[in-house]
N, C-alpha and C positions, 0 to 999 in steps of 0.2 A: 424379580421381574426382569425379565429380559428383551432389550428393546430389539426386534428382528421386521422391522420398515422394508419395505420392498418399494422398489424406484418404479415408480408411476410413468416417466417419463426419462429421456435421454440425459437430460441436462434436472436435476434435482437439485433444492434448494440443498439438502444434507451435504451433496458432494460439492456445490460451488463454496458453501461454508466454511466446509472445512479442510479444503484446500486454499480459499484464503487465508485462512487460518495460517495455513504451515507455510505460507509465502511471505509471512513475515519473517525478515530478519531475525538474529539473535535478538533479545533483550539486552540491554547495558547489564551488565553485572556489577554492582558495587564496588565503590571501590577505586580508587581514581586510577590506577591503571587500568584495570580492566576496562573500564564502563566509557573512558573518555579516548583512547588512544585505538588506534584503527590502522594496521600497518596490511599494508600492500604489494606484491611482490610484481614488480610488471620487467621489461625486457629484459636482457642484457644482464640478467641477476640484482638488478637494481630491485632497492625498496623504499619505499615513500610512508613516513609515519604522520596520519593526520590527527586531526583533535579537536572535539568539541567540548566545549563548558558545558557540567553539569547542569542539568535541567530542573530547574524548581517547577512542584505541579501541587494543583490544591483542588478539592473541589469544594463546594458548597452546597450541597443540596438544594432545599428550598428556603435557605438563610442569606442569598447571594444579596450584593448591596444592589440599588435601584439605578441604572443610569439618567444619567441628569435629563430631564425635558421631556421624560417619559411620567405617562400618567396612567390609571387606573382606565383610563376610557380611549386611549390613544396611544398604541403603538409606536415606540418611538422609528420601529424597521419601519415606516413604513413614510416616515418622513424624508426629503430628500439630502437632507444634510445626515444621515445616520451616522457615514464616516467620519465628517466634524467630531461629532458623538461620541462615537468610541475611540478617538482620540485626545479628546478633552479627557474621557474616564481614563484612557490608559496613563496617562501624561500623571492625573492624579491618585491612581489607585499606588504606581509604581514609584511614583516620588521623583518622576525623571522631567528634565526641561521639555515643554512640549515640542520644542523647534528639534529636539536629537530624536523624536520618532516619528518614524514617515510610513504609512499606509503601505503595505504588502500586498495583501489579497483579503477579499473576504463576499459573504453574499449571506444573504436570508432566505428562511423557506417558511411562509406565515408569522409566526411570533420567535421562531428559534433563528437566532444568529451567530456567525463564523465568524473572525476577522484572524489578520494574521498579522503584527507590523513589526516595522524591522529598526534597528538601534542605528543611529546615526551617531559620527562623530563631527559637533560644527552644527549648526543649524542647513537642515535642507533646502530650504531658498537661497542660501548663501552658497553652494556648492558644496556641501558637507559629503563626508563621506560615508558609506553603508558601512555596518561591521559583519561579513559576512559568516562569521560562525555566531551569531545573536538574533534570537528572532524571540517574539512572544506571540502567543495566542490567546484569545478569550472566546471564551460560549455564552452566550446569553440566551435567555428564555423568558417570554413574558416580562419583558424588560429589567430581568435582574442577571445580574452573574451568574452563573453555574460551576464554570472551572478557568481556570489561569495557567497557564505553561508559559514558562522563561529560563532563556539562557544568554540576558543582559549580562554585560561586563561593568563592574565599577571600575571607572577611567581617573577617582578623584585621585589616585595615588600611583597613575601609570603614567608612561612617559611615551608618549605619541610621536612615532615619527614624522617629518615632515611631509604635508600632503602632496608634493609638488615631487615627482619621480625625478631619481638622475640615471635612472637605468632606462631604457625604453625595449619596448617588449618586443616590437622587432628586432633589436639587436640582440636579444637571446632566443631568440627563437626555433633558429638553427641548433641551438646545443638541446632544447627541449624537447625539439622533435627527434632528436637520435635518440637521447637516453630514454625515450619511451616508446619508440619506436612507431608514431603515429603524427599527420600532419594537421595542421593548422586547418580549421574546415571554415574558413573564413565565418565564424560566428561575431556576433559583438562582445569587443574587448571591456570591461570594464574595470575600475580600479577602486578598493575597496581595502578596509583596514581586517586584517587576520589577526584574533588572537593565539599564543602560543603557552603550550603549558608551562613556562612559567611566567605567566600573564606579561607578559612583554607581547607589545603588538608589531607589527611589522603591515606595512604598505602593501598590497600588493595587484600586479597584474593578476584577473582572471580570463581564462579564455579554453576555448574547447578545443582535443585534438582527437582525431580519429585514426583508425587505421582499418580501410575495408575489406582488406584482405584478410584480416586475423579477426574481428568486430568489434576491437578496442575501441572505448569512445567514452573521453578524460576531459574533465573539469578540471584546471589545474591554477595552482595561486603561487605565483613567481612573486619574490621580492623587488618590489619597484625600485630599491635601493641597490640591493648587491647583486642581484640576479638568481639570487639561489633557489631552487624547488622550492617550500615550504608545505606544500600539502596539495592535495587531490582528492575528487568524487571521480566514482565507476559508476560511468549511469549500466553497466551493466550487469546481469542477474543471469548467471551459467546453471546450468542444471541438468546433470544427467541421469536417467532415469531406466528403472527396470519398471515396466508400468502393468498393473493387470489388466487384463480386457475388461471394460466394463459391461455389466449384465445385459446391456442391451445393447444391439449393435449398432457403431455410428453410421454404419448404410446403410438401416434400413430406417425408410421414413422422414429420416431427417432430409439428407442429399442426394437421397435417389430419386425424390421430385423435391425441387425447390423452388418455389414460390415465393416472393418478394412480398414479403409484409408491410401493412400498411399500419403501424400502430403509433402509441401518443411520445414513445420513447423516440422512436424512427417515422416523424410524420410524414414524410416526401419518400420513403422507402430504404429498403437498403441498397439500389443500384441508381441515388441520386445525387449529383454535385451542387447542387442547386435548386431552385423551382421551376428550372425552364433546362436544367441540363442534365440528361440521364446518362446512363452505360446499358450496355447490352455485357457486361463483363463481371471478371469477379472485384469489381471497383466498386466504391460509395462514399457517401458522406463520414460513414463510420471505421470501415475496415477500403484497404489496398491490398489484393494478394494475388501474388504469382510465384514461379518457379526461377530456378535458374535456367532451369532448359527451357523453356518456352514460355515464359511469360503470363500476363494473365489469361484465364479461360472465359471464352465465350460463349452464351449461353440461345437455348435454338429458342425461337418460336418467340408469339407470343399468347399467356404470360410467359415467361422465360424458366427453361427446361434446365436442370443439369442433373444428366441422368448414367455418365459414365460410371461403373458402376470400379470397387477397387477390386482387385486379383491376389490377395498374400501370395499365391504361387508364382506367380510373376516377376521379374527383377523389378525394383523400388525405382528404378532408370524408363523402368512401361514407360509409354505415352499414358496407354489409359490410367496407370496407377498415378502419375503422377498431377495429370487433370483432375483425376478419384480426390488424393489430398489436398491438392492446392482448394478443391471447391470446401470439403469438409473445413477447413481451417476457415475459411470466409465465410461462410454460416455459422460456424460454432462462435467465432469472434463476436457477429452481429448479436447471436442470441446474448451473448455473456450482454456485451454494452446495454442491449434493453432491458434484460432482467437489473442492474444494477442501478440502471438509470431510475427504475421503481423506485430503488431502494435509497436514492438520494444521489447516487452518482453521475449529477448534473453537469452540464455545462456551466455552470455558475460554481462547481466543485471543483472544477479542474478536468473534465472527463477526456475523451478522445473525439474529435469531432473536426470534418473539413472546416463547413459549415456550423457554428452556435444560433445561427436564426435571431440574432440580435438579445438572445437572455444571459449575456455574459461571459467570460470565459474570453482565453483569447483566440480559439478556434486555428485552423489550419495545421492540425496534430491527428487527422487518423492512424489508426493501426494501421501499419507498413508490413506485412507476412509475408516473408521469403523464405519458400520450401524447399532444398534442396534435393538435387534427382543424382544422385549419386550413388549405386549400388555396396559402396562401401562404406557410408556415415549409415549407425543403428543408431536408432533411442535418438534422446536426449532432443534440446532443443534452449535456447537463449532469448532474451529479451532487453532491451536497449532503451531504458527508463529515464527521459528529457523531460526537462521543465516545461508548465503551461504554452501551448503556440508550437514547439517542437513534438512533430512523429516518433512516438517508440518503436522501434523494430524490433519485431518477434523472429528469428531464424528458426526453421524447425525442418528435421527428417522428414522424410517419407510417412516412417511408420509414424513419430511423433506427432502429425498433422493429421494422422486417422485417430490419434487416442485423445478424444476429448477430455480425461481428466488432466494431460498433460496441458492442454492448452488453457483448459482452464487454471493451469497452478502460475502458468507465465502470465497470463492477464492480471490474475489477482497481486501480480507484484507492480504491475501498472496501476490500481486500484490504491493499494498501500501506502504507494511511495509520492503519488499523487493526491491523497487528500490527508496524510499527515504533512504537515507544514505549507498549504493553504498551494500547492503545486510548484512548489521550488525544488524538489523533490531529493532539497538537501540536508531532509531530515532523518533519513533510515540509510546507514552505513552499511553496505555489502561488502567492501572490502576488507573488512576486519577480519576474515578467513585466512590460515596461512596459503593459498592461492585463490585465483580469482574465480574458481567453479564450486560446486557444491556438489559434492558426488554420493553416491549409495543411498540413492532417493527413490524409496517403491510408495506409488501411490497405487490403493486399493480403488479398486469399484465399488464395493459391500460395504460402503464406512459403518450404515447404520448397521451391522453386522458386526465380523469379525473386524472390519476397518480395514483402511489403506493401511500401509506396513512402512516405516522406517527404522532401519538400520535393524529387522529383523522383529520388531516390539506392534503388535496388535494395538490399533486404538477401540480400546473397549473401557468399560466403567469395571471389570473384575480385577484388583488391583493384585492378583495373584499372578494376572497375566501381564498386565501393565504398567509395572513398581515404582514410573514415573511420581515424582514430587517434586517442592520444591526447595525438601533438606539437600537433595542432589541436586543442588546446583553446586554445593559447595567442592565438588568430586568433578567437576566437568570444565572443561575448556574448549571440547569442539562446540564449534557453532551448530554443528547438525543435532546434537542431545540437549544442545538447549534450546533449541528449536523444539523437539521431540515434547519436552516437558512444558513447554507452551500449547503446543499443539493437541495435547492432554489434559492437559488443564480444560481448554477451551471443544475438545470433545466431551468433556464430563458434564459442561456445562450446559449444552448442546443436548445433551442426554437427560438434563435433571430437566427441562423446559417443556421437551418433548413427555415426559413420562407425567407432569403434571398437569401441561395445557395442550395434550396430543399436539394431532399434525395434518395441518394444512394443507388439502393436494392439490390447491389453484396457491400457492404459494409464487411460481414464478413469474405469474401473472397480476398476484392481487398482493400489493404487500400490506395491506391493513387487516390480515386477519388473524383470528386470536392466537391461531396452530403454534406450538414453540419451535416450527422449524420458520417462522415467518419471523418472531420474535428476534429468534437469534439471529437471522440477517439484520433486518432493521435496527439492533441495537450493534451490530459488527461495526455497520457501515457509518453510522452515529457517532458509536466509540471514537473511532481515526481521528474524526475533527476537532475530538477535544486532546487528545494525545499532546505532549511536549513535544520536539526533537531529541530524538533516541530515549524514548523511554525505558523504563525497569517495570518490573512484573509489578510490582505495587502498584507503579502510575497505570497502568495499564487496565488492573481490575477495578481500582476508582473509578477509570473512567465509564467501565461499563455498570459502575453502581451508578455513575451520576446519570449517564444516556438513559438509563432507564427512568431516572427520577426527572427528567428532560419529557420526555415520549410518554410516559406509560403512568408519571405519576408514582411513581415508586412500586407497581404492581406487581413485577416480578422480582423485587429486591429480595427476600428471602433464599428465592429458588438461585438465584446468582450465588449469593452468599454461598449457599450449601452447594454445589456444583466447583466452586473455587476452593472451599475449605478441604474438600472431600479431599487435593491434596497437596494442601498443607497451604494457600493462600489466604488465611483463614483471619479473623479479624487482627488478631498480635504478632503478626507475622513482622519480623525485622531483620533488615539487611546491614547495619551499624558497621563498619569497620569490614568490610566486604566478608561474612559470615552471614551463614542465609538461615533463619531461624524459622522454621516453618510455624504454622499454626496452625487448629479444626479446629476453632472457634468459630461461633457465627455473632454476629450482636443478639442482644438480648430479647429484643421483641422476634426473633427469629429462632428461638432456642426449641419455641415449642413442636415449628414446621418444621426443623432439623430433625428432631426426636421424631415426628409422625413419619415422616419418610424414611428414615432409614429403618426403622422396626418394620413398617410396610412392605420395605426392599428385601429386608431380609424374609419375612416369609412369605412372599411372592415368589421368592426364587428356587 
């Protein structure tokens, strides 16, 4: 059976999918070098090696314990102490003093809940201090547990520096901003305990530097004692790209009249600051975009026009070409945020948003879009991924700003990297690359086809064409092929959903319906919240066994299975001793649906 979908519309659930999909980072690879160490190559030949604790992950199915105060007839989300709640449970699920964990983030959506809290050293009344590579998460549902992720430190046999700095971060600050070539952007400094691989902690300054001219922009943790670097996050995500035209053209239809939607994702519009304060521009509550050359575009009439139409013959430096992109990238941004806002990517999630309207979140983070009009930057495009409250900045070409699969691939990393770890966004490691871009990146138009193409390999289910598994990881070290082989994985799955519960064509609109291209968003976007920091392909497929047992009841657990196994994540899959042991098992009560499909498949085909 051969799955050959044709794209009903511009922006399809298949392609926003699964270009989130491949906008995930590498996986951790087993193994404590691999999986924990993350080196960075930034100015002046300098390199910076960071590190995070291994991540314990578990799920529970529908076996999870009960949290306290919660009853059969009463929701415990629903009461106003919940956080109490789940810090009572975490303090005792984890065996830790309650005064060393302190509230993170978290929120609810009817009976399923998020939280996120973070490890204290000291009681936090007392001015204790955070440990910033330790956070935990929990999922709850119908007031029981679902899944657990932690990367706590045990402190009973470490030896903690003194909390009282003798170093002060202004007086290194000067050497930090040379050796990284980026300045102080006046963020708040906080000071917080680091752990280091060999569990010795160290004090330290954290604080953000930038540089706008190059688009560097570092989180970085200075020792409050000696002053020495100690580690760093890249909030940002390089990407350049050979992109195929997608089947249908981004000017026609879309931005050749735009009209300002009034929908439940976007209630006040896309060209609204407020309830009493609009734009006539390509500004809103969701997205800011303009050019380097002229700034934002102004839109005629009213309702508001934007009908410059783009010219590929043209230099990329056009007026009208580059009004053409600036407006495409500002409507394609607004569509991504509603369609995902469906799908849970709420302001109470972390999302991007001036304005939250009071449901949470800390708001004052729209997408920032600077297109550049330079006849000599092709392709490619960047994205500049800041914690809850802080603006991502998406940089993008000319041409990159007309290829909606590009900008969808940059958004989806704002997506990722903001609702794994509750929007600290210091959960998914991009600098683990040996530089800080990610090159020979072709995304397809046809995915449900022959597929978007990386590094030359079709994303299809014909594994003659696609010899992606997951015994090859044990052969790989680029971050692009491990990508590749996630991205595989999670096309297969994509594939096994759609061929057994079709497909959905109000999907970007309706996300409760049965279609497997509906399913596999909803359970994508699901999956994240239960995720550890830096997860492995194992935690990863749990989690979307348990999202589903979350959402669905366990209704598509089979078809997961068998989409995963197909290659090689299969139920006895083990990564022990960093050796990646594949498996095409499925569990047992799924042995029978395994056997009916793939006989099926094969004479279908």
């Amino acid at each position: 059976m051969m799955l050959n979908l044709k794209f009903s519309t511009l922006l399809t659930t298949l392609l926003l999918s699964t270009q989130v999909a491949l906008s995930l980072p590498q996986f951790q690879l087993n193994g404590e070098r691999n999986s924990n160490y993350h080196t960075h190559h930034v100015a002046r030949g300098k390199r910076v090696e960071a590190y995070t604790p291994s991540s314990q992950f578990k799920t529970f199915g529908t076996d999870g314990a009960s949290l306290p105060q919660f009853d059969s007839g009463v929701s415990a989300f629903a009461a106003p102490e919940w956080k109490d709640t789940v810090l009572l449970f975490a303090s005792d699920y984890m065996k830790v003093n309650a005064s060393e964990i302190q509230w993170k983030s978290g929120y609810t959506q009817g009976d399923k809940g998020y939280a996120w809290v973070a490890q204290m050293h000291g009681a936090w009344w007392q001015n204790g201090i955070p440990v910033s590579n330790a956070v935990a998460n929990f999922a709850f549902n119908e007031g029981k547990i679902t899944s657990f992720g932690s990367s706590f430190v045990d402190f009973t046999s470490t030896q903690v520096p003194d909390p009282n700095p003798t170093v002060a971060w202004k007086d290194i600050l000067p050497g930090i901003e040379e050796t990284l070539d980026a300045k102080y952007n006046n963020s708040n400094v906080t000071l917080e305990y680091f752990v280091r691989p060999d569990k010795t902690v160290v004090l330290a300054h954290v604080l953000q530097l930038q540089n706008e001219d190059t688009g560097a922009w570092y989180e970085v943790f200075v020792d409050a004692h000696s002053g020495d670097l100690v580690s760093m996050n890249d909030f940002v995500a390089h990407d350049t790209y050979r992109a195929v035209p997608i089947t249908k053209s981004a000017f026609d239809g879309s931005t050749e009249i735009f009209v300002d939607p009034q929908t439940d994702a976007s209630p006040l519009g896309w060209h609204s600051w407020s309830d009493v304060d609009f734009s006539d521009s390509t500004t809103g509550n969701n997205v800011v975009a303009g050019s380097t050359a002229f700034g934002v575009v102004n839109g005629q009439g009213r309702p508001l026009k934007f009908l410059t139409a783009y010219n590929p013959d043209l230099p990329i430096s056009d007026p009208a070409n580059v009004e053409a992109a600036t407006v495409n990238a500002f409507h394609a941004f607004n569509v991504l945020h509603d369609v995902t806002y469906r799908y849970g990517f709420t302001e109470e999630a972390r999302n991007f948003q001036e304005s939250n309207f009071g449901k949470g979140g800390e708001g004052g983070d729209p997408v920032v879009v600077v297109v550049h009009a330079r006849d000599e930057l092709r392709g490619g495009g960047s994205i500049r991924v800041l914690p809850d409250g802080q603006s991502p900045v998406c940089e993008l070409t000319g041409p990159a700003a007309m290829n909606n699969d590009v900008i969808i691939h940059e958004f989806a990393h704002g997506v990722t990297n903001r609702l794994v770890g509750g929007g600290s966004v210091r959960c998914l490691h991009w600098f683990s690359q040996t530089t800080s871009e990610t090159r020979d990146f072709v995304i397809g138009a046809g995915v449900a086809g022959p597929g978007g193409v990386r590094s030359g390999i079709p994303y299809t289910t014909d594994q003659k064409r696609n010899v992606m598994s997951y015994r090859m990881l044990n052969g790989l070290s680029s971050v692009h092929n491990i990508g590749l082989v996630w991205g595989s994985m999670l096309h297969d799955v994509y594939a096994t959903l759609v061929e057994e519960f079709n497909y959905s064509l109000d999907s970007l609109t309706n996300p409760d319906g049965p279609g497997g291209n509906t399913v596999f968003m909803r359970l994508f976007i699901d999956s994240l919240q239960l995720l550890p920091c830096n997860p492995t392909f194992i935690q990863a497929r749990d989690a979307w066994i348990q999202a589903d047992n979350n959402r669905y009841n366990s209704k598509h657990s089979c078809t997961l299975w068998r989409g995963f196994a197909a290659r090689g994540l299969g139920l006895f899959v083990n990564d022990a001793q960093g050796i990646y042991k594949a498996s095409y098992e499925v569990p047992p009560p799924c042995r029978h649906h395994y056997l009916f499909f793939n006989i099926e498949r094969r004479v279908s085909a």
